[in-house]
N, C-alpha and C positions, 0 to 999 in steps of 0.2 A: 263871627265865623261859625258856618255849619260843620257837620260834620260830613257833609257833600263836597267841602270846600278841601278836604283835610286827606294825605293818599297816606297809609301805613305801607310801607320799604317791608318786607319779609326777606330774609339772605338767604339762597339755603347752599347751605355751605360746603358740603361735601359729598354728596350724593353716595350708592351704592357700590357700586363695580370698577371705577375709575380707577387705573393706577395710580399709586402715588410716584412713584418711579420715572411715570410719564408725565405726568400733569401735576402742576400746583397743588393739589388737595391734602388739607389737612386729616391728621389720624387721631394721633393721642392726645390728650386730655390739655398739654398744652397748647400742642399747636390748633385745638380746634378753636380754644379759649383765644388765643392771639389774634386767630380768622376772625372771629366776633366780635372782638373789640375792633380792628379796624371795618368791618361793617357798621359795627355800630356805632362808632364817631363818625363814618360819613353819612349815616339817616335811617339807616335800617333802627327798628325797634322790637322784630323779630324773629328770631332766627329759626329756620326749620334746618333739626339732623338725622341726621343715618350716621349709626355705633357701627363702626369698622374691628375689626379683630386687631387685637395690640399685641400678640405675638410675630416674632423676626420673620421679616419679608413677607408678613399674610394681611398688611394695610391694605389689598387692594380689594380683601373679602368681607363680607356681612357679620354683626356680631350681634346676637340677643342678650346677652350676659347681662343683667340687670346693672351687675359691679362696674361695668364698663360706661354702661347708660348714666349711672349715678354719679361718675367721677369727671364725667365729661360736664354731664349738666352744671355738677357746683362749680366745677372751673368759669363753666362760662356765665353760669350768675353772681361769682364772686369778679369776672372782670367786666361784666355790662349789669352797674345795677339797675332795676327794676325792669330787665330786659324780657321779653314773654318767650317761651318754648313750647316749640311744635314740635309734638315728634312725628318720623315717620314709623308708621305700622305696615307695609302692604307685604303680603306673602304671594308667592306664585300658588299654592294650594290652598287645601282648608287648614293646615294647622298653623293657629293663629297664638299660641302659646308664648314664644316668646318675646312679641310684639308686646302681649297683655303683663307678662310679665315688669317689663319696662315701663308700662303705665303704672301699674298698680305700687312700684319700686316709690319711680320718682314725681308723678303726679304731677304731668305738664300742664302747662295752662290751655294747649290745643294741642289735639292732633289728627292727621291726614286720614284720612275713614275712605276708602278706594268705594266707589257709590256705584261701582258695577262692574261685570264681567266682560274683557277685551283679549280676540286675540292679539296676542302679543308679537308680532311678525318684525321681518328686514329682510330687502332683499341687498345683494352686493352688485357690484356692476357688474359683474359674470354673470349674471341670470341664476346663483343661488343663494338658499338660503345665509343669512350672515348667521343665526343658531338654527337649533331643530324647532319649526314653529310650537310656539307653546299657548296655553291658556293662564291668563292671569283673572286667578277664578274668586270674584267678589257678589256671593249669591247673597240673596238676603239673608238666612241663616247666618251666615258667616257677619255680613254690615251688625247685624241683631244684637250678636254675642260681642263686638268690639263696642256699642254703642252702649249696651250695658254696663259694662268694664269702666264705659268713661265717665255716666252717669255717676258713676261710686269714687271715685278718684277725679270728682269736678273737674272733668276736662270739657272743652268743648272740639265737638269734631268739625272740619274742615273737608267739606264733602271734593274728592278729587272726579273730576267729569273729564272722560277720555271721548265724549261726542255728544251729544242734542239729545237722545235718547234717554242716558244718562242723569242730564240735565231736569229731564221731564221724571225721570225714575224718583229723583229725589223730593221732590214736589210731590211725587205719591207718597215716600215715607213720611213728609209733612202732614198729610193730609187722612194716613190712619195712625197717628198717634204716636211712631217710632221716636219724633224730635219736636221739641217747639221751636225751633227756629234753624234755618239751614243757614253756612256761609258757603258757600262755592267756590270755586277753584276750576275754572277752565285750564284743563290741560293740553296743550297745543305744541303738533309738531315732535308729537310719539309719529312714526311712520305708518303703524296702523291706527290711527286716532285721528282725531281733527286736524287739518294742517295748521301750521301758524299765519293764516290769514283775517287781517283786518276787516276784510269784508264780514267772517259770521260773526263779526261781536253782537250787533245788532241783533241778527237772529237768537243768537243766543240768551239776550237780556231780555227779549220777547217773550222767552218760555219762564225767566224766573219766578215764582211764586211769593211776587208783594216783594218789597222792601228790606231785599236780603240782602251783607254785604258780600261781596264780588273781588275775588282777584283773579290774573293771569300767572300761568307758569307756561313761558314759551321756552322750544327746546331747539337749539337749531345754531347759528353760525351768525354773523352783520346782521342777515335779515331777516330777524326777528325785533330789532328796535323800532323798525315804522308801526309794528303792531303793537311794542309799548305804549308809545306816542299816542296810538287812536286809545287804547284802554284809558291813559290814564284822560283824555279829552271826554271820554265818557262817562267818567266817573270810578272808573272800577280801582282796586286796589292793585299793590303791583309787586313782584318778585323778582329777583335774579339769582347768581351766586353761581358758583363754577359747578355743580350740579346739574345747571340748566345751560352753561354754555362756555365757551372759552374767550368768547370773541367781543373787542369793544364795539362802538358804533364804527368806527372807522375800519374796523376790521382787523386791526393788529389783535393779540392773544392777549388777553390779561394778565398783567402778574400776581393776582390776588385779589378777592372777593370785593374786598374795598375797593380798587377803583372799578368793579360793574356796581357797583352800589353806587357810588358816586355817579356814573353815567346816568342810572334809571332814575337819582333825587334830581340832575338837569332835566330831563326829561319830562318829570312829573312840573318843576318848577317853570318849565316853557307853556305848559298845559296851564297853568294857572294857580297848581293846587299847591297847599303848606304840607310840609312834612311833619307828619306823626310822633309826637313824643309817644314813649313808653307808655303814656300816665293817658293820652288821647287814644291810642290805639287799643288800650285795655277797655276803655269805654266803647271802642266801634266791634271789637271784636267779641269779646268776653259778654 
């Protein structure tokens, strides 16, 4: 067996801004632990988080607190062993502080490096904005100073590509020096981003630069599993987790990260390919 043959599950578990009030998403240190264990007994091997605030009723806000970071992470490597951690870093500005902060704390095995600058838009069915349009500002300077940080806290970064351009950006960072080796992360189905359509995977793999690995994070509702299906027929790596969406294939709601995990290892497994131990995914990623 290749390593061609082989898809690595990524969970991500709990995303940013989601209520918990509203939606299944886990917060504190247990329940994220608990989320990841049932991810990771159905095939995930690992997990991407976002540290939410653990003070009363503010689960559904962002937290840099390194303490917060650190107590989440041991939970959930003392209940998935040899499980890998992503974290996420993106900031809507330049202060990138306490993102680094969190690296430098607990020294994840990967994390998300936003590989370029996007407005970040929504419109609502009214014809307005759903917030005031903003920029999510990832200039080189900014990629420079996180890739640094990770270099020192042997992390490997996971380049997040919100379009083609993107795509090609990061192949220039390959090519003056900034990284010896990129992984990718097609982000699909931000509203101002790529759609989650199965058609650009191809374009997309066109512009990689050699022999990178490749996953998908689609954002969307049911129909975004046709476009797991082609990713994982093409080789690429794969993600889910209530982060990225609520919804199974059949379109009823999830009750929990575990079974979109379990949807996306059928998925991968109709495709052809074996699921990712811990021990295999540290060799394709790391």
């Amino acid at each position: 067996m290749t390593h061609a043959d082989i898809a690595v599950v990524t969970c991500a578990l709990t995303g940013v801004l989601t209520n918990p009030t509203q939606h299944p998403v886990p917060v504190t240190a247990r329940q994220m632990a608990d989320a990841a264990r049932q991810a990771f007994d159905a095939g995930a091997s690992v997990m991407h988080v976002h540290f939410r605030s653990q003070a009363p009723n503010c689960g559904h806000l962002p937290s840099w607190e390194p303490e917060v970071a650190a107590e989440i992470t041991e939970a959930i490597r003392a209940a998935c062993p040899g499980v890998i951690m992503n974290f996420s870093t993106g900031t809507i500005g330049r202060d990138q502080t306490g993102p680094i902060a969190c690296l430098e704390t607990c020294r994840p095995e990967i994390a998300a490096c936003n590989a370029g600058s996007l407005n970040y838009l929504k419109v609502k069915r009214d014809g307005t904005w759903a917030w005031p349009p903003m920029l999510f500002e990832n200039t080189v300077a900014k990629i420079d100073e996180l890739l640094a940080v990770m270099k020192q806290t042997n992390t490997r970064p996971e380049f997040e590509c919100f379009d083609v351009g993107i795509v090609r950006s990061v192949a220039m960072y390959q090519k003056v020096g900034m990284i010896d080796r990129a992984s990718f992360n097609f982000v699909m189905g931000v509203d101002s981003g790529m759609p989650a359509d199965a058609e650009l995977l191809n374009l997309l793999l066109k512009y990689l630069p050699g022999p990178n690995p490749w996953q998908t994070t689609l954002i969307g509702r049911e129909d975004i599993w046709p476009v797991h299906q082609k990713a994982a027929e093409l080789g690429g790596h794969l993600r889910t987790g209530l982060e990225d969406t609520f919804y199974l294939p059949s379109g009823e709601r999830a009750a929990n990260n575990g079974e979109l995990i379990s949807a996306l290892v059928n998925i991968a497994e109709q495709a052809g390919r074996k699921i990712a131990t811990p021990g295999q995914a540290r060799e394709i990623f790391l």
